[in-house]
N, C-alpha and C positions, 0 to 999 in steps of 0.2 A: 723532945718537946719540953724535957724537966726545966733546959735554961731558956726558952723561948721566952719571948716578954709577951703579953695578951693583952690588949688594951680591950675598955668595954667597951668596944662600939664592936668587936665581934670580931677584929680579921687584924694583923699581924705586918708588920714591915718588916722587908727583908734582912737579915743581921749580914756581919760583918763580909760574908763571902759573897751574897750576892751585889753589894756595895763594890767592891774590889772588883768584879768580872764588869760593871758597870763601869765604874771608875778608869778597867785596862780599856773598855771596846773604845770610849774617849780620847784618850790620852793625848791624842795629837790635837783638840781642841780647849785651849783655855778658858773659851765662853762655855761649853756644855761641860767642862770639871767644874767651872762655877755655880752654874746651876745646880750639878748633882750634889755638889759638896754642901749646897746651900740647904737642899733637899733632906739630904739625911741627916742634918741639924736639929731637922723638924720633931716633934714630939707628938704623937696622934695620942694626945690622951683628951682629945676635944676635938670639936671643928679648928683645924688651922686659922688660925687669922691669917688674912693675904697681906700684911706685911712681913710676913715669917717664911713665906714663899718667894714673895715680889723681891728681885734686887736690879742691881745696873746693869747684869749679865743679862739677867729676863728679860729686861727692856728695849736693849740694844740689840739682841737675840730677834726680839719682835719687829722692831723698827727696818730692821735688814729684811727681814721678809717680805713684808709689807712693798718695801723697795722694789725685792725683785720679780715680787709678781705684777707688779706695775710695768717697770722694763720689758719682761716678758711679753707682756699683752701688747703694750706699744710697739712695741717691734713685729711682731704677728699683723698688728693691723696697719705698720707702715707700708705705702707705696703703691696704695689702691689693693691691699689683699686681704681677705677678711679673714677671723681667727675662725669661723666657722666656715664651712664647705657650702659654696652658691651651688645650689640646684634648682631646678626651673624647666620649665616648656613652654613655649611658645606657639603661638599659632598665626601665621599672617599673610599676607600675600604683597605679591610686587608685580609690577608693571613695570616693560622696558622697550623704552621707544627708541627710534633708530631716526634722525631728525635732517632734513637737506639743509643746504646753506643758506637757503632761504628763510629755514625755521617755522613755515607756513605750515601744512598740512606734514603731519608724520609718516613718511616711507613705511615703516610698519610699527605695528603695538603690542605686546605680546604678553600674556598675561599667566602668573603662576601662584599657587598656594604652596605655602612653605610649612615646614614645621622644624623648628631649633629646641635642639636638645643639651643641658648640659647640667651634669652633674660630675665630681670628684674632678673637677681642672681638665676634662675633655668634654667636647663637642661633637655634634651630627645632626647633618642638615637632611631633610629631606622635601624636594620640591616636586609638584606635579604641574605638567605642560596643560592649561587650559582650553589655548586655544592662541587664533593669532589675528589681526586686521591690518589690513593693504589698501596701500594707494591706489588709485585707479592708473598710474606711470608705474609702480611696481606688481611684476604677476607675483602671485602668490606661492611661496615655497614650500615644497610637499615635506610636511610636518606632520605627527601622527600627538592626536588628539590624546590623554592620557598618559605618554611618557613621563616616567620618574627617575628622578636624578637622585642616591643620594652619598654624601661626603662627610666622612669622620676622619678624625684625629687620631692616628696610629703612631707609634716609636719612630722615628725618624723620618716620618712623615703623614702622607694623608691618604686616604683608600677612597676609587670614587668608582660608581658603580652606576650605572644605565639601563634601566628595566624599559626595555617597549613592550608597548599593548599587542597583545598578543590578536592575530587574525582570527576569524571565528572559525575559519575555513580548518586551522591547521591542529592536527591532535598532535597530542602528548604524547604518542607514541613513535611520531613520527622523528621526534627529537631523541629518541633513546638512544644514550650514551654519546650526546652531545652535550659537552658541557659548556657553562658559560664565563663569562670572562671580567676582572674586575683589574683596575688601574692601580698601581702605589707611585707616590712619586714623593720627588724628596722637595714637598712645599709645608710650610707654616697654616696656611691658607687654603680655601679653594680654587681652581683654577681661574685664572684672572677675564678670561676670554669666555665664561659659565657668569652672566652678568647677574643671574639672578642668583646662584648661590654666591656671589662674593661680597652684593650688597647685601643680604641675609646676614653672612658672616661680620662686617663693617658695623651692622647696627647692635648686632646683638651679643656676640663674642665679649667676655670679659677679659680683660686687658691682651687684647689681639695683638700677636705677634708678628707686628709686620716689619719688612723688609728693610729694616733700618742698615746702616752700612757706616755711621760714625753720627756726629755731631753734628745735626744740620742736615743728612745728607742720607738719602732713601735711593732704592732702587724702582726708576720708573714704572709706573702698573699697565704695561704696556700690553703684557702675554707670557705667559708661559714659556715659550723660547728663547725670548728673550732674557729673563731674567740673569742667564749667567752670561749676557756680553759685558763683557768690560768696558764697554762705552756706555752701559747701562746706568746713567745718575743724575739724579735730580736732586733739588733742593726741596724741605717739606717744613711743614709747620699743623702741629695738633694740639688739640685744647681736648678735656676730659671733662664728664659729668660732675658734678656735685664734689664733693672734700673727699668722698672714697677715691674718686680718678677710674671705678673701673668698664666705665663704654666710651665710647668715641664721640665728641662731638661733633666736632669738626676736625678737618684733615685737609691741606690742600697742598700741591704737590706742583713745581714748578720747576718744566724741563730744564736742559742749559743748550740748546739749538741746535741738537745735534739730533737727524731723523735716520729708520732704518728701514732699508726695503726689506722686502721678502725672504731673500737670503739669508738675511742676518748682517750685509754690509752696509753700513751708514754713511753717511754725507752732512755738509752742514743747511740749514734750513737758509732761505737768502731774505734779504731784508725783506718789511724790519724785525722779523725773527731769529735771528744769526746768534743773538747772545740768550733767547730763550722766550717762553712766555706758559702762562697759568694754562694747565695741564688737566689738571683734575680736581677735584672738587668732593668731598663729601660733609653732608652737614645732618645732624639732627632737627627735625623741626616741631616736636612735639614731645612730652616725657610722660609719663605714669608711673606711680608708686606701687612697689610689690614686699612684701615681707620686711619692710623699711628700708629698702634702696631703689633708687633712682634709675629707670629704665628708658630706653625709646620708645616712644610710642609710633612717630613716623619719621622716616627720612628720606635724603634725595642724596643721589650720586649723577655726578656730571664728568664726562669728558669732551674734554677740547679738542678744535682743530683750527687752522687760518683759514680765515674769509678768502675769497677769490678777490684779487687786487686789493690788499690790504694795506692803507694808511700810518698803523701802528700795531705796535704787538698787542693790545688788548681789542684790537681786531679779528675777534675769535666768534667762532660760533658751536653750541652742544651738539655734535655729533650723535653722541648717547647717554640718554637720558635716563635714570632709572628712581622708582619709586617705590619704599617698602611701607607701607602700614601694619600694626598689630591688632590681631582680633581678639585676642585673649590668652592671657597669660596665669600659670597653675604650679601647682610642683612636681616636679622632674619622676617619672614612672619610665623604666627601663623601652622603649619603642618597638615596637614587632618587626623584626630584621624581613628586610624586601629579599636578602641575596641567599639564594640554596644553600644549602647544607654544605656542598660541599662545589670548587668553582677554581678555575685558573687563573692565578697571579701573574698579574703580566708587570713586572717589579723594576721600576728604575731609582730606588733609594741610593743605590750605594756611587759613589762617585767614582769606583775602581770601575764600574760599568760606561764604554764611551757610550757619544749621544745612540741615541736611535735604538743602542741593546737593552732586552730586555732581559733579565730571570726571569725563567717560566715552573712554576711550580702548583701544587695543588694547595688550597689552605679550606680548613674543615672550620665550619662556623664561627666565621669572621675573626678570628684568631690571627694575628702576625704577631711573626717572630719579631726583634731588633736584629737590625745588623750586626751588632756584639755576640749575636749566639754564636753558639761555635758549626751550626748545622749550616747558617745563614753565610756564614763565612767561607764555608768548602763548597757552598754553591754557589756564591759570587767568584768566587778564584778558577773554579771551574769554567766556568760561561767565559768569563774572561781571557782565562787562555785559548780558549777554541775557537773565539768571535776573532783574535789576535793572529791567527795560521793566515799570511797572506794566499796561499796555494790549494787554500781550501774551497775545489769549485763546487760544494753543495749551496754554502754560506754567501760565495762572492764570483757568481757563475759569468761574470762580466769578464772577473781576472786571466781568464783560459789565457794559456803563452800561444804564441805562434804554430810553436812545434806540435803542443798539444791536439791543435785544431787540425793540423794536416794529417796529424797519426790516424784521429777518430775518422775523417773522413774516409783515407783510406782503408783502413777495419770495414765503413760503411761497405765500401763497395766491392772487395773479398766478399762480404757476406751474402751481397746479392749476388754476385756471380757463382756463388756456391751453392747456392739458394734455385740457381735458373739451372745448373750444369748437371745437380744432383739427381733430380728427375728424369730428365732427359737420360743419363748413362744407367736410370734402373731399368725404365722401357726397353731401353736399345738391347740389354742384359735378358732382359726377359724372354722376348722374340727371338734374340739368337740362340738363346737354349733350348726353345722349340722346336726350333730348325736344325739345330745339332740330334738330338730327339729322332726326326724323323728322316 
């Protein structure tokens, strides 16, 4: 301490070594040896003057900063994505009408309350069946009052789950060690043919993931089954809320003339539809402001079809009709899970799986794996090879060979002759030993 220097203000600048260990952690910076070197120039035997500190290193040191926290930000908030995490809840309901080519009185009307959930860049819908009205030309179809549907955003896909109203008749215990069952499928979205949760999804989803296929060019919102034909394409055009870009205003989607039946095999549509016409429809029609962005407040989704003896391709009329309103909107509070503890995944994410197979597994409070795990993997490879054994008659009991079917028959009727013969020779067995006997 004999060669320390002590200035009067009380405290000590570091001498020559702490300088140098400063000086080494630098070295590869020419701006901060400037500053340091400008630094230990300094004399504390006062307040520094801040020209004694301040140089062109310091400045230019500043200036780049400044810089790149601007970059930074702008880029966080380019593309419709904001630097902080949207969370929110909603509350609303929708109507979905079912309409003739007439357009006159609606076939039926079907009414649901919803609730959207979204917080950390995932989503979950949850909708309740209200109830439903019919035409007096359509009977009414046995639907159960109370049904709830609901659908989240899992790893490589979406989880959707169908709770009915339970009978009053049936106890709890009658269900013991029946478990119930929930869907994974490898969609962006909810299922397209679920109209009220997809117009749900459509208004309130931030920047929704839909079925884009290039430039211009979408996969028709036809169905679920469809989605992976390859004649599957349309032409679309969308427009975005406000300068964020991140809900949907409008979306309209325009087939290219090509219809599919049932099967999944297509034909072209005949004039004057042959080269295509306006398909679908969805638009915002009302907005509200929530924690300073731009939300839906109501919208409409429409699907087309051709008029009977139609004129021209906008000779269409809405088939289906649907409407969502919001009743109120909050901040995003984790949701009270509808589905058991514990439930069977009936799992078609992985694409190594043909159509129609499922993985069947258990999953303990709504937890899924991704496909990438390695658990997920030796149980897709599994299923796979098994679903794959053409000669496997538990799986594919149609496949039985010829020979197979003559064998078992025959087997069959050995057995019944062995089956009538056996009896008979214990009786006959038994009486003749009595009579030897006697």
């Amino acid at each position: 301490m004999a060669n320390a220097h002590i200035p009067k203000h009380g405290f000590s600048y570091p001498g020559c070594y702490g300088r140098k260990l400063l000086t080494r952690s630098c070295h590869r910076s020419n701006l901060f040896q400037g500053v340091l070197k400008r630094l230990s120039q300094c004399q504390y035997s006062g307040l520094t003057p801040f020209s004694q500190v301040w140089s062109k290193q310091c400045f230019w040191f500043v200036c780049l900063l400044i810089c790149a926290v601007l970059a930074v930000s702008n880029f966080v908030c380019a593309g419709g994505e904001l630097s902080e995490v949207l969370s929110f809840a909603v509350k609303g309901e929708v109507t979905i009408f079912v309409l003739p080519s007439s357009g006159t009185n609606a076939i039926s009307k079907s009414r649901y309350t919803v609730d959207f959930f979204c917080a950390n860049h995932n989503w979950q819908i949850e909708s309740r069946f209200e109830g439903a009205a019919y035409s007096a030309t359509q009977p009414p179809i046995m639907t159960q009052t109370g049904t709830v549907q609901t659908c989240k955003r899992i790893a490589d896909g979406v989880r959707l789950y169908t709770r009915f109203q339970k009978p009053e008749k049936v106890d709890d215990a009658d269900n013991k060690g029946v478990f119930e069952t929930a869907s994974a499928m490898p969609l962006t979205f909810p299922p397209i043919e679920e109209f009220d949760l997809f117009l749900t999804w459509l208004s309130l989803c931030p920047s929704p993931e839909l079925p884009v296929m290039g430039e211009g060019k979408i996969k028709r919102l036809l169905g679920t089954p469809l989605l992976d034909n390859p004649k599957n394409q349309g032409t679309y055009r969308a427009k975005y809320l406000g300068e964020e870009r991140l809900f949907l205003a409008d979306l309209t989607i325009d087939n290219d003339g090509v219809r599919f039946k049932p099967d999944g095999s297509s034909f072209q549509f005949s004039k004057p539809f042959e080269n295509g016409f306006q398909e679908f429809t969805f638009r915002v029609t009302e907005t509200t402001n929530f924690d300073g962005h731009i939300f839906p407040a109501a919208s409409e989704m429409k699907r087309f079809a051709p008029m009977p003896r139609p004129k021209s391709r906008e000779h269409v009329y809405s088939v289906v009709l649907g409407r969502f309103r919001l009743l109120s909107i909050g901040r995003a509070e984790k949701p009270e899970s509808l589905l058991p503890t514990r439930f069977v995944a009936l799992d078609t994410r992985s694409p190594v799986l043909k159509k129609g197979v499922t993985a069947n597994y258990m999953v303990t409070n709504d937890e899924w794996l991704a496909l990438t795990n390695d658990r997920m993997k030796q149980l897709v490879k599994v299923v796979a090879q098994e679903k794959a054994r053409p000669d496997d008659s538990r799986d594919y009991p149609d496949r039985i060979s010829p020979s197979m079917g003559r064998t078992r028959q025959w087997a069959i009727r050995l057995l019944i002759c062995f089956s009538a013969v056996v009896p008979v020779g214990l009786c006959g067995f038994y009486f003749w030993s009595k009579h030897k006997q006697k």
